[in-house]
C-alpha positions in Angstrom: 0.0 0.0 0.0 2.9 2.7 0.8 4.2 1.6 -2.1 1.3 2.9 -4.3 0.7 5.5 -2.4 4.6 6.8 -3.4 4.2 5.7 -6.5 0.9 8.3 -7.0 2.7 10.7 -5.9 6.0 10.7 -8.1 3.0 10.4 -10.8 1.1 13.9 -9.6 4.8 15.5 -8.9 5.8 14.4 -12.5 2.2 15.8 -13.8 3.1 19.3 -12.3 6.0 19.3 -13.8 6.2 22.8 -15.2 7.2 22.4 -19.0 9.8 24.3 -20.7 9.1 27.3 -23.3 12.4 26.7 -25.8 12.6 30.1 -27.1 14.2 30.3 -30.6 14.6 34.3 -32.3 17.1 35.6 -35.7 16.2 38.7 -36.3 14.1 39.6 -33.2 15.2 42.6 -31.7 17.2 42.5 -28.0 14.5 45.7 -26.7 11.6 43.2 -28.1 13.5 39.8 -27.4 13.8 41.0 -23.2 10.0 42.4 -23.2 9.1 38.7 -24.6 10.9 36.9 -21.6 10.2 38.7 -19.4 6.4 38.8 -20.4 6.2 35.1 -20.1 8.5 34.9 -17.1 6.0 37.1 -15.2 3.2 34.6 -16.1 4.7 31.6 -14.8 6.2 30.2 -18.3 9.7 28.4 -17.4 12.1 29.8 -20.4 15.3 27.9 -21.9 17.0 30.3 -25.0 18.5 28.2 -27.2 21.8 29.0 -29.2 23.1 28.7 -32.4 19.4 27.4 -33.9 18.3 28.8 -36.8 14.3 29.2 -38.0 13.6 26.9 -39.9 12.9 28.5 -43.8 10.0 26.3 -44.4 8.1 27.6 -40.4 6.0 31.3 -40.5 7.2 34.0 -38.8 6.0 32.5 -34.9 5.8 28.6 -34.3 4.8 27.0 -31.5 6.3 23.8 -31.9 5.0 20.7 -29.9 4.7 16.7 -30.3 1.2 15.8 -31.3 0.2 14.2 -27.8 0.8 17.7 -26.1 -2.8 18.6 -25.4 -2.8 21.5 -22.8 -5.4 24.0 -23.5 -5.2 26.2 -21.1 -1.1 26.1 -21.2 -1.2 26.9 -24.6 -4.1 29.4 -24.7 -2.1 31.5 -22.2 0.9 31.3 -24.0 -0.8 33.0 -27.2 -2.1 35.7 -25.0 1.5 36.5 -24.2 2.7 36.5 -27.7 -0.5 38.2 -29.4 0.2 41.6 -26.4 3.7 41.3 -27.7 2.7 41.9 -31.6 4.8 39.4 -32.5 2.5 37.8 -35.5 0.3 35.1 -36.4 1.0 32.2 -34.4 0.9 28.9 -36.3 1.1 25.3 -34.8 3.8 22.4 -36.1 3.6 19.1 -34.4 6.1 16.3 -34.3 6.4 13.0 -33.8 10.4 12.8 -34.1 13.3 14.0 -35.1 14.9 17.9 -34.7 12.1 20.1 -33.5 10.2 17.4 -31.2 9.9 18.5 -28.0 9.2 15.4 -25.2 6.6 15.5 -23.2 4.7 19.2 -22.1 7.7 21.0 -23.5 7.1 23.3 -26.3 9.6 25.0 -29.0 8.7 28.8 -29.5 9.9 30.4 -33.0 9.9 33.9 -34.0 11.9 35.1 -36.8 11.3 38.8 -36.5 12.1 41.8 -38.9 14.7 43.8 -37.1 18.1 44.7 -39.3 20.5 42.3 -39.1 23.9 42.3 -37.6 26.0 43.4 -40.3 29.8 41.5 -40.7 32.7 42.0 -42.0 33.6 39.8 -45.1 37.2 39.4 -44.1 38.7 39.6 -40.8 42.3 38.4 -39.9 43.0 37.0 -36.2 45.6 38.0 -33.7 48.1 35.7 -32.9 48.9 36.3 -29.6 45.2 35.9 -28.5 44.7 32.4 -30.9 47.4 30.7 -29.6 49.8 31.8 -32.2 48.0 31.1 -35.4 48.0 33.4 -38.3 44.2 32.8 -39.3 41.9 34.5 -41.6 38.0 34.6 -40.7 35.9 34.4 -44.1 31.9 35.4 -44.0 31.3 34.4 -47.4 27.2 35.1 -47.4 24.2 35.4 -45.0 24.9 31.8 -43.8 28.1 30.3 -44.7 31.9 31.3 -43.6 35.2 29.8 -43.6 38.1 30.0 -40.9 41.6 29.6 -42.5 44.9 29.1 -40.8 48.2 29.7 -42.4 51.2 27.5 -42.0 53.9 26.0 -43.8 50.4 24.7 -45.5 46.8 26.2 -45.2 44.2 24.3 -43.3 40.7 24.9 -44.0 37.5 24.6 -41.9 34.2 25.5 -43.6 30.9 26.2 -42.0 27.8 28.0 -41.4 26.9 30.6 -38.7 23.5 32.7 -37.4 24.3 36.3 -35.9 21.9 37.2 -33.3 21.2 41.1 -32.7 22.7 42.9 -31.3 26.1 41.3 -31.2 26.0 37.8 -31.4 27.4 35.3 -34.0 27.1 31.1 -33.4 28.8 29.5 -35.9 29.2 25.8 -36.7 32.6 24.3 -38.5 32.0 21.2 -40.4 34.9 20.1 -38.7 34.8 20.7 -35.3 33.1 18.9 -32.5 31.4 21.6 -31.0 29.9 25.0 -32.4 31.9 28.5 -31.1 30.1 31.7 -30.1 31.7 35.1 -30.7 31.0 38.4 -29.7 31.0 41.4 -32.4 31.8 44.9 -31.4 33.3 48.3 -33.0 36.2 49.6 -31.6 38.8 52.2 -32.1 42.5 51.5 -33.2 45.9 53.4 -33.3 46.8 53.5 -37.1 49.7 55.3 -39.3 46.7 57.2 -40.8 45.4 58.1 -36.8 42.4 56.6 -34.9 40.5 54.5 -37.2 37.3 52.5 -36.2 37.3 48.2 -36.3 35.5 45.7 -36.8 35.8 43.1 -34.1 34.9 39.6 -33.4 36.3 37.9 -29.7 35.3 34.2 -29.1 33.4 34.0 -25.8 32.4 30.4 -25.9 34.6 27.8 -27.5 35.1 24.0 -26.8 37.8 24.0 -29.8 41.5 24.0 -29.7 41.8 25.7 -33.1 39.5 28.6 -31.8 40.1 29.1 -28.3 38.2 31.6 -25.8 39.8 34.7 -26.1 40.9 34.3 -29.8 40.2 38.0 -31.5 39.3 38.6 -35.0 40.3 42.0 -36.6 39.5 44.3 -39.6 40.6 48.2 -39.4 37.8 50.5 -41.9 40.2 52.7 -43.3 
């Protein structure tokens, strides 16, 4: 009998489990991005942000995305409240059984692509060796998705990839290559030149599990 009785209640603990709002944004800006969070932090929702996840092309502009036996009415009624006061969009619904965007049990996965400007790179950068472990590297954003990373020795060793910047000043990228994906951190600084001050463009990696690109590691390019 105690037995059941324990058993019943790891079941009703389990049941009020809060679920997890997995919160994926592009081009959302950070002034709307904070209101959102904090929004549905103030209601009760539990929020996870996720990092270097794209939007999928193929979603609308805000998914909710849950697995098919996810049937919470009230959970999710509330949660479109939230998003319609933010003005956020029309809110469609993707369910899945499987695979990348499944989300187990009560746990939902929150999508909103967004219209801000987006954070504007460099094409070229070249990194300093005393912060990158004395590699002479050259950081390559070749389009709106895909870069390279190339580092210069007696022969040149090549890692392609893909990256997502994140406003205002975020880039995740993802080397084909490399186990784990890298964030950096973009900024605009001013630099000493022959020609005087001179403003850069600068990437610093903040979050690295990599050898090649170790935390620290700073990208350069002076706007003459």
């Amino acid at each position: 009998m105690k037995w059941l009785i324990f058993l019943a209640m790891i079941a009703l603990l389990i049941g009020c489990t809060s679920p997890t709002v997995f919160l994926t944004t592009e081009q959302l800006s950070e002034k709307e991005r904070k209101s959102l969070v904090t929004a549905l932090s103030k209601n009760g929702f539990k929020i996870k942000s996720t990092s270097g996840v794209r939007v999928p092309k193929e979603f609308p502009d805000v998914v909710i995305a849950t697995n098919v036996a996810n049937e919470n009415p009230e959970f999710f009624v509330k949660l479109e409240n939230i998003i319609q006061q933010q003005n956020l969009g029309a809110i469609s619904y993707q369910k899945f059984y499987q695979q990348k965007h499944y989300y187990k049990g009560r746990n939902v996965g929150l999508y909103i692509r967004g219209d801000a400007e987006e954070l504007v790179l460099p094409p070229v950068l070249r990194g300093s060796e005393e912060t990158c472990n004395g590699q002479r590297m050259i950081l390559e954003f070749k389009d709106k998705t895909e870069m390279s990373l190339d580092i210069e020795d007696e022969e040149i060793t090549s890692y392609t990839g893909s990256y997502q910047s994140v406003l205002p000043d975020t880039v995740y990228a993802n080397f084909e290559d490399m186990k784990e994906p890298v964030t950096f951190k973009f900024s605009q600084v001013e630099v000493k030149t022959y020609a005087g001050m001179k403003t850069a463009d600068k990437l610093v990696v903040t979050k690295s599990e990599n050898a090649v690109l170790p935390v620290g590691c700073e990208f350069m390019i002076i706007n003459y």
